[in-house]
N, C-alpha and C positions, 0 to 999 in steps of 0.2 A: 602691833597686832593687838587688838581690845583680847580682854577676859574671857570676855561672858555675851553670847548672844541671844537676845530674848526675838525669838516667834512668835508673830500676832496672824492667829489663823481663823478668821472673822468673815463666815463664808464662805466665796471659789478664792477670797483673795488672799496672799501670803505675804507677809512683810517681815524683813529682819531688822533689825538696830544692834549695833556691836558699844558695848561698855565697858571703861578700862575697870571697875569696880563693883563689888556684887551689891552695895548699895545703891549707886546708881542704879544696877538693874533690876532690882527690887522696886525703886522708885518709881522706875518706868512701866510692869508690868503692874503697882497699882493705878497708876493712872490709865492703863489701856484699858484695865478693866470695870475703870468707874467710866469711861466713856460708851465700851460696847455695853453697859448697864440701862446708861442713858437712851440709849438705841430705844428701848421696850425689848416685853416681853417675846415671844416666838408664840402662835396657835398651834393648837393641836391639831395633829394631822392623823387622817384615816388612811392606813393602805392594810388591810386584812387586819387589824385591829387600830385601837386608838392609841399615839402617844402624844401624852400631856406633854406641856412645855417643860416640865419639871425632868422630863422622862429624855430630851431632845438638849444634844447639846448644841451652843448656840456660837461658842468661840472656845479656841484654845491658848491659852499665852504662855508658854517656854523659853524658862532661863537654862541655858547649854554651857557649860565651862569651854567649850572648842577643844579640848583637848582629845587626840586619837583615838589611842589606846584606853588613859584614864577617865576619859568623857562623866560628866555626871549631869543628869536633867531635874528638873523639877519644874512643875508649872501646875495652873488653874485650867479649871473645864468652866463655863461660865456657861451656866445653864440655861434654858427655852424660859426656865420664868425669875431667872437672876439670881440664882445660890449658886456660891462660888465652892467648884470643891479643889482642893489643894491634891496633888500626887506628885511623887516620887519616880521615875525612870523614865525610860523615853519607850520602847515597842513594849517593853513591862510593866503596867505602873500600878504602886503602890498607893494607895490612898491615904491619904496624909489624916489623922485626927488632933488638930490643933485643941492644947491644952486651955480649959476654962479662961475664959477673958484673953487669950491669945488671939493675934490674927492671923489670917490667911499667910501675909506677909513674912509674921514672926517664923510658921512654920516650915515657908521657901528657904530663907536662909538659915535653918537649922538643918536644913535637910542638905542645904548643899556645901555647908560646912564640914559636915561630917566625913 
């Protein structure tokens, strides 16, 4: 039974990938994200006011340890106009602020090191 499974939630559609190391799935959740990048941006939509693309998320990708009880999440919101923001938990999440010249990445795997 793999590690770590990362969720690529890229519109109505839902995909999992199981990896037996959190490198690997690290690996994998930058490459999902430089692909849904490559997509474009999202437009702003009006429904009783406007939200910017910036404002719209556009994909979510989640590393999950599978574990029951001890469970631990962390993943990207990949935004309507492609700023990637990093959080912590799975129904709670904490927003990740990666240290100067850090990546996205750096801060997935400190977060679920921990």
């Amino acid at each position: 039974m793999a590690a770590f499974t990362v969720t690529i939630r890229n519109g109505p559609s839902v995909h999992r990938e199981q990896y037996d190391t959190l490198e690997q799935a690290i690996d994998a959740v930058s490459l999902r994200v430089s692909e849904i990048r490559s997509e474009g941006n999202l437009p702003s939509v009006k429904m009783l006011r406007t939200f910017e693309p910036g404002q719209r998320v556009k994909a979510r990708v989640e590393i999950s340890t599978g574990r029951f009880l001890r469970r631990r999440d962390a993943g990207v919101d990949v935004m309507g106009d492609g700023a990637v923001v990093p959080y912590r938990g799975g129904s709670s999440r904490d927003h990740l602020d990666p240290r100067e010249g850090e990546r996205f990445e750096d801060a997935l795997a400190d977060a679920l090191r921990e």
